[in-house]
N, C-alpha and C positions, 0 to 999 in steps of 0.2 A: 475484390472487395466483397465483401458479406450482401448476398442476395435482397431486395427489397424489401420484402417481408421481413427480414430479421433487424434491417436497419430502423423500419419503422416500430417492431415493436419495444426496441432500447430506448426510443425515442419517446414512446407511448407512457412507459413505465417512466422515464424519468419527467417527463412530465406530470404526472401523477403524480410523484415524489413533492414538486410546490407546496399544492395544499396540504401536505401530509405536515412539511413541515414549519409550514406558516401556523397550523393547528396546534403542533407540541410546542413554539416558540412561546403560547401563550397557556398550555394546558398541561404538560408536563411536570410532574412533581419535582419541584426545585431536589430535594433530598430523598433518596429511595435506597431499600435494603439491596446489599448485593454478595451475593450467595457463592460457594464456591470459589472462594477467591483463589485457593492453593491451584485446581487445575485450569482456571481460569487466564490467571496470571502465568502460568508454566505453559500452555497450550500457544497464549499470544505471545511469551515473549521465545519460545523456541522459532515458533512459526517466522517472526523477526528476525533471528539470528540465522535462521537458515536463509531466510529470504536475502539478507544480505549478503551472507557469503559466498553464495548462490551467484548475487550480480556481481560482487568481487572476480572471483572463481571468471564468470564470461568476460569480463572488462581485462583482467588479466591474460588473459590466452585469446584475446578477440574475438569473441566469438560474437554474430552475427546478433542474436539476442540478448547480448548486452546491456543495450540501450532500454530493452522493456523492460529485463529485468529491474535493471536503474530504477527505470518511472514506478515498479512499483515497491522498489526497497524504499526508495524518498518518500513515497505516500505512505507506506505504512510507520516508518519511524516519525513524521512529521505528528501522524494523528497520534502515537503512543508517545511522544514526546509532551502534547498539548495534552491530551488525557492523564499524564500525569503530572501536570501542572497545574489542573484543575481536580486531581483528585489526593490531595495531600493527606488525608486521612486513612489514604489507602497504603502508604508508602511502608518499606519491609526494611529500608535499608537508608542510610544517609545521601544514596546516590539517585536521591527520587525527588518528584516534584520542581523546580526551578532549577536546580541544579544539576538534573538529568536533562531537562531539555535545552539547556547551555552548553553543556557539555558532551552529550550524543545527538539527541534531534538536531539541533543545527546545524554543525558540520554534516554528520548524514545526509541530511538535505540538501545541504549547498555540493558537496559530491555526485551525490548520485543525479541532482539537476545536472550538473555541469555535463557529468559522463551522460546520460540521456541524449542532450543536445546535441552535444555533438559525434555520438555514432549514428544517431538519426539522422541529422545534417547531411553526412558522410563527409566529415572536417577531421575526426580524428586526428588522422595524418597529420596534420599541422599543430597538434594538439596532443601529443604521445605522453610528453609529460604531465599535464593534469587529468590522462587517463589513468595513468598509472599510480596518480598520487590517490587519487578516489578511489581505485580498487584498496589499497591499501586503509585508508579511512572507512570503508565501509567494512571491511573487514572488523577493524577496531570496534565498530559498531555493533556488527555480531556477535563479539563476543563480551559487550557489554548487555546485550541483548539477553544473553545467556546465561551471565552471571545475576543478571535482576529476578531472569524467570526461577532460577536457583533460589534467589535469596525468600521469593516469596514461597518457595514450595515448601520448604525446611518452616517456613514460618509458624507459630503457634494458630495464628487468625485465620478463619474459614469463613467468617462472615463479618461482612463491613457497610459503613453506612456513606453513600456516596453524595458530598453536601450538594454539589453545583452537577446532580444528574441532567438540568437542561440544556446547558451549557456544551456537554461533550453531547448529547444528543443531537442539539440541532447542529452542531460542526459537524457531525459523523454524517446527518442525513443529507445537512445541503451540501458537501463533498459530493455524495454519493448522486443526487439530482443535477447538480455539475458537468460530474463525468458519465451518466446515459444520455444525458441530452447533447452531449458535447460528442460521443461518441457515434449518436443516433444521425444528427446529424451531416457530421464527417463524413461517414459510411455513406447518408445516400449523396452526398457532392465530388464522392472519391476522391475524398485527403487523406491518403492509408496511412501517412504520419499521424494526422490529428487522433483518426480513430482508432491507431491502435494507443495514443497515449491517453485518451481520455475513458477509452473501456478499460486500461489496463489500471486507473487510478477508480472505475465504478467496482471491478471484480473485487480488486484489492480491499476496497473501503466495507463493497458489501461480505464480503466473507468475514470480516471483523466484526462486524453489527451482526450478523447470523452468530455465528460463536459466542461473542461476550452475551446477547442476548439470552441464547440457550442456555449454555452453562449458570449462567450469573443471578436466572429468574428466582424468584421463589418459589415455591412448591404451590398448587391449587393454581386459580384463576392466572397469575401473573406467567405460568409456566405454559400450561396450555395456550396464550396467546401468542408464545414469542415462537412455539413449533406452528402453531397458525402462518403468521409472518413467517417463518421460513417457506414454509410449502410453498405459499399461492404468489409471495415476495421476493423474496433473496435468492432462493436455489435462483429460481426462472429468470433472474434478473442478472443470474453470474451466468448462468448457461450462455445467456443472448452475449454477454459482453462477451465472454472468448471467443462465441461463433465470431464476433465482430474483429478482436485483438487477432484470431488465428490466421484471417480473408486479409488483412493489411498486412500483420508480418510475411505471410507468404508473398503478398505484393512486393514489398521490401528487400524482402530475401538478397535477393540478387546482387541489388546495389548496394546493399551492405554489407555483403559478404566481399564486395572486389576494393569498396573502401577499405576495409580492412586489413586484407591480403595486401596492400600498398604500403599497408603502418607496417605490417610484418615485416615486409621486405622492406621498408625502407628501414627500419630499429638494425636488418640482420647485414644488412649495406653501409651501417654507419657502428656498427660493432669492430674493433682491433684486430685484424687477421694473424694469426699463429704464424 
């Protein structure tokens, strides 16, 4: 597990995150300009399709890391599922807003939970079928992922106005205070499960808030504060979660990888002999 120092400062930081976001619950501009939309949107929704197919790609060929991946394709399509169901004005394509996230965030989600669970667990084995049905849904997912971040690149609009900015705000931040604290914790009670799913749902959330933020500012004050917030914020708050994510997986390593090698050999034991 992730040395003490490092667990306490994941810890430190997402405590920190409360106040931050009990303060924009009530001080945040309901409606704010949002900048950048073409590489904005092409940046998150690539980074989504990769990230799924990514856990696909490991759930499919068993691979050890799997499971994280899962945890953090489910977190990141759940938040771009509800961000785009809270931001309808934003929408480039008819497969946005409520009908995106019916139709990709929830199964994505309910997939990549399922797959998570149970190669963390180390149940797979008993469970090869709705392994294998998830990689293939997440997959599906990718490349709906793909096709949205297309739709908005090709789009005319660069700049848009985003009605319910508090809304995605405070879900993106109390995610993100969630999973440091939840990670922080973990780490120092060595639950290498806990704390690699709950850094791997802070990295995930903060590197979406680093990004949208960056790209998305406006020019002058609004810009320089969101590289402010990255430096002293987000980088130091992703760096801590992987030291955290990398001390558990490596914990993990082991008995996940011989859980696994079981499902292998049992799928290539119950396959037809020539």
């Amino acid at each position: 597990m992730a040395n003490k120092i490092v667990s306490w400062l994941v810890l430190l930081f997402g405590l920190l995150e409360v106040p931050w976001v009990i303060y924009l619950a009530f001080t945040q501009e309901k409606t704010v300009e949002a900048n950048h939309l073409r590489l904005a949107a092409l940046g998150i929704g690539l980074a989504g399709g990769v990230l799924c197919a990514w856990a696909a790609y490991a759930l499919w060929r068993r691979r050890p890391a799997g499971g994280a991946l899962a945890v953090g394709a489910g977190t990141l399509t759940l938040y771009l599922g509800i961000s785009m169901t809270l931001s309808p004005e934003l929408s480039a394509s008819d497969l946005t807003g409520f009908t995106m996230f019916m139709l990709v965030a929830i199964p994505g989600t309910i997939a990549a939970v399922l797959a998570a669970t149970y190669v963390l667990r180390g149940t797979a084995e008993s469970h090869r079928r709705v392994i294998v049905a998830a990689a293939v849904v997440l997959l599906l997912v990718a490349l709906a992922f793909v096709g949205h971040a297309v739709a908005h690149a090709v789009s005319p609009d660069t700049m848009g106005w985003l009605s319910r900015a508090r809304g995605v705000v405070v879900v993106l931040d109390t995610g993100e205070s969630i999973g440091l604290i939840g990670a922080g914790i973990a780490s120092l009670r060595g639950h290498a499960r806990a704390a690699l799913v709950f850094s791997v749902i802070a990295a995930t959330l903060l590197t979406c808030d680093a990004f949208a933020n960056v790209v998305g500012a406006a020019p002058g004050v609004a810009a320089e504060q969101a590289v402010f917030y990255l430096l002293v914020g987000e980088i130091p708050s992703i760096v801590l979660c992987l030291m955290v994510a990398r001390s558990a997986y490596r914990k993990l390593k082991p008995e996940l990888a011989s859980s696994l090698v079981s499902l292998s050999a049992g799928a290539s034991s119950s396959a037809p002999s020539s």
